[in-house]
C-alpha positions as a Markdown table, in Angstrom:
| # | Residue | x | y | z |
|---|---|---|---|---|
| 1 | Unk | 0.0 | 0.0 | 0.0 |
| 2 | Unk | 1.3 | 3.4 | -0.7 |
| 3 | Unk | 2.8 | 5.4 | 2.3 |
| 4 | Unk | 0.5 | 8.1 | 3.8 |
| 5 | Unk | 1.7 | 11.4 | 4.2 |
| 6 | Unk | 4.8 | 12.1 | 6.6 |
| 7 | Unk | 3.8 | 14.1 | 10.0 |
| 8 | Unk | 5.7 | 14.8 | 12.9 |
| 9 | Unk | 5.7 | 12.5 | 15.9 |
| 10 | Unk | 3.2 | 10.1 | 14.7 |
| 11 | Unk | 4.1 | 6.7 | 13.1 |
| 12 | Unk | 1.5 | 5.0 | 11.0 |
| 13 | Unk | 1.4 | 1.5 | 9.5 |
| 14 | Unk | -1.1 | -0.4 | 7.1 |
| 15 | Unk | -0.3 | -3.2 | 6.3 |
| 16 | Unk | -3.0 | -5.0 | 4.0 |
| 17 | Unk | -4.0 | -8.7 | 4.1 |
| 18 | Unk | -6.6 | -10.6 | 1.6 |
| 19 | Unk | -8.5 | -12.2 | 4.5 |
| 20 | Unk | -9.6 | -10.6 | 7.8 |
| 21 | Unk | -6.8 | -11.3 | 10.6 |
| 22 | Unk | -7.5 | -13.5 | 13.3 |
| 23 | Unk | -8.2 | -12.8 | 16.9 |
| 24 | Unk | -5.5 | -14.1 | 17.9 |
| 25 | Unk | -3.0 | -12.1 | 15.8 |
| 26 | Unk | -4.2 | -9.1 | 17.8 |
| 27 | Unk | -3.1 | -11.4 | 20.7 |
| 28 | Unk | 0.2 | -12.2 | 19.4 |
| 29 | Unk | 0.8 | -8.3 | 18.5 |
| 30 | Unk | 0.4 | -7.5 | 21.8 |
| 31 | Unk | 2.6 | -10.0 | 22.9 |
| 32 | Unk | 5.2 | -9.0 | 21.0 |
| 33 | Unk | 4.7 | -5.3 | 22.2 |
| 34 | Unk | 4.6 | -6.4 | 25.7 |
| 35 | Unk | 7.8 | -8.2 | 25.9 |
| 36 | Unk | 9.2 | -4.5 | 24.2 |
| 37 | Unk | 7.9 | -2.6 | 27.4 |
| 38 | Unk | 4.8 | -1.6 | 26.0 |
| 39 | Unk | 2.1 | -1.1 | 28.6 |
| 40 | Unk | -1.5 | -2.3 | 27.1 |
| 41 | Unk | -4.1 | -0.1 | 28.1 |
| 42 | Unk | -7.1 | -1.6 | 26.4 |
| 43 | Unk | -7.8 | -5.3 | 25.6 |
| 44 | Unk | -10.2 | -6.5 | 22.6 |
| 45 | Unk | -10.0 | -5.9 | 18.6 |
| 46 | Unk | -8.3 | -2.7 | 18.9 |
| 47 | Unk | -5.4 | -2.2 | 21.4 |
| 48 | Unk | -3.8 | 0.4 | 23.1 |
| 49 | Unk | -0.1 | 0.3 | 24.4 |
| 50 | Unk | 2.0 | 3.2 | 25.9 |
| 51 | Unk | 5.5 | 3.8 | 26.3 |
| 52 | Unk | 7.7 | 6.8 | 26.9 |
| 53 | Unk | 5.2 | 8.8 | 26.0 |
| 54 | Unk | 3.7 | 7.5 | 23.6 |
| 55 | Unk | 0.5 | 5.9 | 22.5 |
| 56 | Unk | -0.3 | 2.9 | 20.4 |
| 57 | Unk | -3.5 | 1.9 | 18.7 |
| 58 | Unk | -3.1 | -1.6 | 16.8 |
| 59 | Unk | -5.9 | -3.5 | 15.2 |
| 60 | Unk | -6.7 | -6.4 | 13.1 |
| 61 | Unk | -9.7 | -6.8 | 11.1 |
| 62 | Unk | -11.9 | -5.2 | 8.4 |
| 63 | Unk | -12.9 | -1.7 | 8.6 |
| 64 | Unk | -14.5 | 1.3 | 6.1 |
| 65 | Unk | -12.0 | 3.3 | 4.8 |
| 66 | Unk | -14.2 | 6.7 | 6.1 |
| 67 | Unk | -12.5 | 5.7 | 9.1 |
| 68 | Unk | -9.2 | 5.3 | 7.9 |
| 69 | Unk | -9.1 | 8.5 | 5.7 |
| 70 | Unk | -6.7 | 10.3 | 8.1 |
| 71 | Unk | -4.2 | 7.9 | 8.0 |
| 72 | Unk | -4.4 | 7.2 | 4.2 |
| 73 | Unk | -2.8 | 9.9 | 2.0 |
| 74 | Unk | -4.4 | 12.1 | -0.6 |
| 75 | Unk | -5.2 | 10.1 | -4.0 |
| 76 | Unk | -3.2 | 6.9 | -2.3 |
| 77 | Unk | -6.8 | 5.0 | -1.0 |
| 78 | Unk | -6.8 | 1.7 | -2.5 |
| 79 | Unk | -9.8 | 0.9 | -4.5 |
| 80 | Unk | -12.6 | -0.6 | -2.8 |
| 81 | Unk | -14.6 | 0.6 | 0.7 |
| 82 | Unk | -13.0 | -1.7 | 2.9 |
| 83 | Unk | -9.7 | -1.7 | 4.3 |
| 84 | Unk | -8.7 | -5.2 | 5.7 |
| 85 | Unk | -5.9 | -6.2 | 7.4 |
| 86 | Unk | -3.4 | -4.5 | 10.7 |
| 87 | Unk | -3.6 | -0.7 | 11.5 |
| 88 | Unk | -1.1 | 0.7 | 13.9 |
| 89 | Unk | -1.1 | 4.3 | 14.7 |
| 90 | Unk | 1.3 | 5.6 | 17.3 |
| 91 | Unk | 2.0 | 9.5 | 18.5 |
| 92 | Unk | 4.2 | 10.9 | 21.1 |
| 93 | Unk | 2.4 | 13.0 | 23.6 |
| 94 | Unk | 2.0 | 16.9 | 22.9 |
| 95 | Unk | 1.6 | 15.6 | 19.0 |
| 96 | Unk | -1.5 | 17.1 | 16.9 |
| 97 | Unk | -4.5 | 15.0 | 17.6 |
| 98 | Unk | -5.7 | 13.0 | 14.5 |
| 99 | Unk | -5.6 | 8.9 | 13.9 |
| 100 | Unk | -8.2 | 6.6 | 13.5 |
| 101 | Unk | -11.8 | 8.1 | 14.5 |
């Protein structure tokens, strides 16, 4: 998928899978992030971690790209109106708001 615009002190990735993820690779995402220090906030389809002032949303699964739109740069939105596969957005506190809605 084509990179969404650059901004300062937020990290986004997409990355796009041709079935709907599994519950249990949120689970192994956070496992991952846990064993990196990440402290997970929120349990469920879509996570959030902290860290050194920072924030991390992850989730797996299907969702409509109006929801995505943020993180998905001008004329780079995939055809279709579903985005499925893993969306992590991290920023670092005192960062413009934005992300996932």
């Amino acid at each position: 998928m084509p990179r969404p615009a650059a901004r300062p002190c937020t990290v986004v990735a997409l990355l796009e899978t041709r079935e709907t993820p599994r519950a249990e690779a949120a689970a192994r995402i956070a496992a991952v992030l846990t064993g990196r220090g990440w402290r997970q906030q929120s349990d469920g389809d879509e996570r959030v971690f902290t860290r050194a002032r920072w924030q991390l949303d992850v989730g797996a699964g299907t969702w409509p790209y109006a929801r995505l739109l943020d993180l998905v740069a001008d004329g780079q939105r995939p055809e279709g109106d579903t985005f499925t596969g893993v969306v992590a957005f991290a920023r670092r506190d005192g960062c413009p708001a934005g992300g996932p809605g």
